[in-house]
N, C-alpha and C positions, 0 to 999 in steps of 0.2 A: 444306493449300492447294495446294501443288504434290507431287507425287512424288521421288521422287530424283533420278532420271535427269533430270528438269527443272532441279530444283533446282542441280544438275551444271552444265546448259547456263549457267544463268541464272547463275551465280557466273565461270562462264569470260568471258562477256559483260562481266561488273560489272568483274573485272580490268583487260581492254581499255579500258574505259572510265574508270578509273581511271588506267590506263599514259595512255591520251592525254590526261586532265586533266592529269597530269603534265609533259609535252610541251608543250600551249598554253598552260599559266600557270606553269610555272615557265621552260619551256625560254627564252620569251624573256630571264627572266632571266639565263642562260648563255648567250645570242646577244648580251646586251647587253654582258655583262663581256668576254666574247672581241673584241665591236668594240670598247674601249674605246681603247686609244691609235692606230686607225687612223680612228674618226670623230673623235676631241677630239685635238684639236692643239695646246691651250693647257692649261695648269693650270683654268680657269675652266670652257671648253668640257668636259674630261672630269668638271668637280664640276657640269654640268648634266646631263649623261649620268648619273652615278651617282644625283641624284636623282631620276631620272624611273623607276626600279625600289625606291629606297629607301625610300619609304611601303608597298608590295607586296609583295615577295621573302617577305616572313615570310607574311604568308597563303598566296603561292600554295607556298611547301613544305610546305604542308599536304598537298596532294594526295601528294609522292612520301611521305610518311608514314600516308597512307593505303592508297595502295598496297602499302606491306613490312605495313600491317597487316590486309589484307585475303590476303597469302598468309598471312600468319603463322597465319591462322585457318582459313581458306577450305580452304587447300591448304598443311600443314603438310610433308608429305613433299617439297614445291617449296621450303617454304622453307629446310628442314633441309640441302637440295640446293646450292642457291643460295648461299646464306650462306656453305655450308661451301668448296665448289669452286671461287669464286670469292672468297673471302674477303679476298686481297691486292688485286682488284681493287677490291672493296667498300671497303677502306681506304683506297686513293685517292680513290676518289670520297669519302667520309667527312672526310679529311684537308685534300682539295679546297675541300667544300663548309665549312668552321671558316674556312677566310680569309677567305669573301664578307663575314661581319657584322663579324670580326675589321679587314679593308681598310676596311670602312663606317665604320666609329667610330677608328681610331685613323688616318687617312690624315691629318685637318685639325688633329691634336693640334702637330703641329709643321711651322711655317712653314719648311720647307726643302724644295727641290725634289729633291735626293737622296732624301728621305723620301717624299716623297711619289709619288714614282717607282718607290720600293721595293713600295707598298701595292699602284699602280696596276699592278705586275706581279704581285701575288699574286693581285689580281681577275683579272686575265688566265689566270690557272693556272686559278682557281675557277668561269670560265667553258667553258675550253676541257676541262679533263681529264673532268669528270662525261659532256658531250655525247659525246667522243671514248668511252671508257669504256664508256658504255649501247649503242653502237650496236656497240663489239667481243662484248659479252657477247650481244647478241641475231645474231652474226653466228657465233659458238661452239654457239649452242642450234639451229642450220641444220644446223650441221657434225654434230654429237651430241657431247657431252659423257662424256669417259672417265670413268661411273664403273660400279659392280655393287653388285647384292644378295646375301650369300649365301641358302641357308635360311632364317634367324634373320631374315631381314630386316636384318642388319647392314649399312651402307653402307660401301663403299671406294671413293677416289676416285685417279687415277693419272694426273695434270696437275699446272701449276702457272701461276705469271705466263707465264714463257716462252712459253709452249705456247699460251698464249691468241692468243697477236699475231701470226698470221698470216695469208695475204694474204688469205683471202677477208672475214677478221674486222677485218682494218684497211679494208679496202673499204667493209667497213658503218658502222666508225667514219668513214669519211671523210664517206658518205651522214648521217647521226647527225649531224657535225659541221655538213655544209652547210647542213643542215634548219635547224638551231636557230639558228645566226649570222643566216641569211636571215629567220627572226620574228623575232628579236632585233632586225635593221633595218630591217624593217617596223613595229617599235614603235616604234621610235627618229624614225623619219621620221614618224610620227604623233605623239608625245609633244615633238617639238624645234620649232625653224622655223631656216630662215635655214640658213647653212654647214651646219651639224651635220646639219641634214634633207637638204639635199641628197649631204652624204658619206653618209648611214646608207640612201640610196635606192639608191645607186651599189654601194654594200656588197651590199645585197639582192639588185642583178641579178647579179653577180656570182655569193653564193654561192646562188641560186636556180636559176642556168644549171651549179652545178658538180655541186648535188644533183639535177638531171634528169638529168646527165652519169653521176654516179655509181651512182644509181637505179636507170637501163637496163644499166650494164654490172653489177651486182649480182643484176639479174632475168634477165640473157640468163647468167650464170655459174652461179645455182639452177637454169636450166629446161635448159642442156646440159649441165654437167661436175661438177654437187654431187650425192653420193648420198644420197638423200632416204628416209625412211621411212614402210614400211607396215602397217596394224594388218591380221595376217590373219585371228586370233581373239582373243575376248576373254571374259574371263568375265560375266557379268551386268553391264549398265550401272546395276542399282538396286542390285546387292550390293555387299559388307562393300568397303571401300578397300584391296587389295592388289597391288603391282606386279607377283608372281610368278604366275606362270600362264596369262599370255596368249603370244601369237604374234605376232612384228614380222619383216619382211623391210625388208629393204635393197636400193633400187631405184636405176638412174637414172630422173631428172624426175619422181621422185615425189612432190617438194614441188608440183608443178603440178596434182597428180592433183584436188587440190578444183573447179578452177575449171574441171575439163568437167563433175563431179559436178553442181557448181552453177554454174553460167554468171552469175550475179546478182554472185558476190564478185569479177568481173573489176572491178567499180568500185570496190574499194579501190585496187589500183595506178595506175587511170587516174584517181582523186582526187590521187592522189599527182602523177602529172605536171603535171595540169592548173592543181592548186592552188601550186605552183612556179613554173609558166610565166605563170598568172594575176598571183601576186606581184609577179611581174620584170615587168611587164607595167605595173602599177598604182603599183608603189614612186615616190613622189613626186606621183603624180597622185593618185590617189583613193585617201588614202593609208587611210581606217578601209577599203576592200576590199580593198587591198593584206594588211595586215594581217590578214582573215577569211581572204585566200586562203592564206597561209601556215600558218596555225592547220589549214584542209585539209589541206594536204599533209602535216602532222604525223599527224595525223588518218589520210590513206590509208595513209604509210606503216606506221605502226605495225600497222592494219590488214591489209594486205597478210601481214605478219609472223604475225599471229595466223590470218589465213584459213588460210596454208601450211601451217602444222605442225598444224592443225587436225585429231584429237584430241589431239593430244600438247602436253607441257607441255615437258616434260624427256627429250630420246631419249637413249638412252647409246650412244655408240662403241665399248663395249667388250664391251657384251651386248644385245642389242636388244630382247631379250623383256623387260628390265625396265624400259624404256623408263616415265616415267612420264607418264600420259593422263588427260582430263579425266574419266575413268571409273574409274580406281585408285587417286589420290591427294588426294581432298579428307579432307575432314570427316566426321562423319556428320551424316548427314538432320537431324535436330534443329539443331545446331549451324549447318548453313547457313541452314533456314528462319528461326532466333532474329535470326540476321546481317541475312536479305533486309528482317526485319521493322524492323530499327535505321537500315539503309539507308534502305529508304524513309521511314521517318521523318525522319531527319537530312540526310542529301541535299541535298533540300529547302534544307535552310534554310541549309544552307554554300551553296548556287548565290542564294541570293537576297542573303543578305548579302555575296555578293563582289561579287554585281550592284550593291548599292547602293552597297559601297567605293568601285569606278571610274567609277561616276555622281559621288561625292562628287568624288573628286581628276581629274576630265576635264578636259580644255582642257592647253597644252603646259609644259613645264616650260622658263621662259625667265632669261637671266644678270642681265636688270633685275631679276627677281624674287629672284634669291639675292642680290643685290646692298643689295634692302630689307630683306630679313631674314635677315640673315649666320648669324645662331645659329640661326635655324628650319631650316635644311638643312643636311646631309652637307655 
């Protein structure tokens, strides 16, 4: 059906595309837990808030589980990488995301406000570390990631937690964080009415103004002062999957180098702004565009992110030429076509059945309504 080297393109796509399902259907849910005790200001108002993600949260973490399963397969040398090198990271976010369902079921087990206090700040944790987290480790994979191949193809890698948390990597945590708060209360101020919606709009502009803030000083930090990487040769784009053998140089503004190649992918950054500023713009008025504009900006940014390092997956710091690229570290040919063929089958049918979940549960989640049925909600 396809050749390799398509087959290649088309999987690096699929990822993206799966990194941003991840980002518009889950990340609200970490926008939501992270506003939670700065929109809900009572016990009631935050058990309206937590129900307005508590019917969804489990479907949309389907996506980041489709995700680790689409490298897992796709691009196994990415995942062997990732897992390993960042693995403490990993267990945060991991350790993170056990409190969100853990805070969901046991918050209203006991009537005391200490308790319930307790849970409302582990949702708080399990909102904010994941978002912060993903936006350090894609601001690490900019920088290049210490690790090397020897011969054998043996991996060693020569980092740790430490090492990760630096400034230009908390910078994109901070972008990561603003993004996902800012849908988090765009959904909020769609899904609420009354006080709640108007805190969860104010919320919005706020971190919608701090992720265009953060955004631009991120992009002006990659195109002057980050040393970006360049593929100078490479072995077959259709042959066998191996990182050893090609040629990488270390440039400055070489992460910029795509967007004169291709002038077309200048609209993932300028999705990113626009769908931010659209947001803050729209947060309490027209709140389902408000809403669509944040899902954008999730959207450009991540994109932006994948244009840049475009062919590479994985650059290393420490050896450049083993750098790995959408051309050395997939699958083979078989194993992606078998994948593209399960995808477009199934696909489908997860985008239609989510459609029909949010048709089912649409209109807002209100305190008269928890009120008539105490035991059908969180």
């Amino acid at each position: 059906m396809f050749d390799y080297e398509t087959l290649r393109v088309l999987w690096w796509a699929l990822l993206g595309i799966l990194l941003i399902g991840f980002a518009v259907m889950d990340g609200f849910d970490l926008g939501v837990a992270a506003l939670l005790p700065i929109v809900g200001r009572s016990a009631d108002e935050r058990r309206v808030i937590i129900n307005t993600v508590g019917p969804v949260w489990e479907g949309n973490q389907v996506w980041l589980v489709l995700g680790a399963g689409a490298i897992f397969a796709a691009w196994p040398a990415l995942y062997a990488l990732a897992f390993s090198s960042f693995y403490l990271a990993m267990l945060l976010v991991l350790l993170a995301l056990i409190l969100r369902p853990v805070g969901f079921v046991f918050r209203g087990k006991i009537d005391d406000a200490r308790w319930r206090r307790a849970w409302d700040t582990a949702l708080v944790i399990s909102g904010v570390v994941p978002a912060l987290v993903f936006g350090v480790a894609f601001g690490n994979v900019l920088e290049g990631v210490p690790f090397n191949y020897d011969a054998d193809l043996r991996l060693s890698y020569d980092g740790g937690l430490w090492s990760l948390l630096n400034p230009f990597a908390l910078l994109c945590g901070l972008v990561s964080l603003s993004m996902l708060i800012a849908h988090g209360g765009s959904y909020l101020a769609l899904k609420t009415e009354g006080a709640i919606a108007a805190r969860a709009a104010r919320a919005t502009r706020i971190a919608a103004l701090l992720m265009v803030l953060s955004f631009g000083v991120a992009g002006w930090w990659v195109a002057r002062h980050l040393t970006g990487y360049q593929l100078i040769s490479a072995l077959a784009h259709d042959g066998p999957s191996n990182p050893i053998g090609k040629t990488v140089a270390t440039a400055a503004r070489a992460w910029t180098g795509n967007y004169g190649r291709y002038p077309w992918m200048m609209l993932a950054p300028l999705l990113g702004f626009a769908g931010a500023l659209c947001g803050a713009i729209c947060a309490g008025r027209l709140r389902m565009l408000g809403f669509v504009a944040t899902a954008l900006a999730c959207a450009g940014v991540i994109l932006t992110a994948g244009f840049s390092l475009f062919p590479f997956l994985m650059p290393s710091s420490l050896n450049p030429s083993v750098s790995l690229t959408v051309w050395d570290s997939s699958s083979s040919a078989n194993t992606l076509a078998t994948m593209a063929f399960v995808t477009a089958l199934f696909l489908p049918i997860i985008l239609l059945y989510t459609a029909w979940v949010y048709r089912v549960l649409r209109g807002p989640v209100t305190q008269d309504a928890i009120m008539r049925d105490p035991h059908g909600f969180y």
